[in-house]
C-alpha positions, 0 to 999 in steps of 0.5 A: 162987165161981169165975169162968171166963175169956171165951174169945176168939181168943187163948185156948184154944178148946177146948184148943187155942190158936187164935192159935198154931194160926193162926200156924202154919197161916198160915206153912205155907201161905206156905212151901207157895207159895214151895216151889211158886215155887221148883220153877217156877223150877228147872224152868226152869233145867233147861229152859234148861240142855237148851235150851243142850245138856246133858243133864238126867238126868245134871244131876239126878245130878250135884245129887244126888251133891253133896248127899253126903258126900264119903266116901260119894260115893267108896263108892258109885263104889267099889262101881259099879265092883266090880260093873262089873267083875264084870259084864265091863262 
């Protein structure tokens, strides 16, 4: 005769192991808040940067193009200038 195993929280619980499942769950939501602390402490760098004058649109660009490829940085201002040109502008 067969004996079946106990199940407790480190087994599987309806196929499912609930420890495991705990452990992500548990690193999800820590990374949740420090995303959240983190979002809080850029906006306040860009507060500080309007506070000291700069312009906080043209900041966020500027973030956003350094996260690109050179070569595609380069075809895009390529690109924005034929269609400058094209405009008359």
């Amino acid at each position: 005769m067969a004996v079946s195993p106990v199940e407790t929280d480190e087994t599987n619980t309806g196929g499912i192991a609930a420890d495991r499942l705990r452990s992500l769950v548990d690193r999800i939501e820590r990374l949740e808040e420090e995303r959240k602390a983190l979002g809080s402490d850029i906006k306040d760098i860009y507060a500080e940067a309007k506070s000291a004058g700069f312009d906080v649109k043209v900041l966020r660009q500027l973030i956003r193009i350094r996260k690109q490829e050179p070569a595609d940085v380069e075809e895009q201002e390529t690109m924005l200038d034929v269609y400058r040109r094209a405009l008359g502008m």
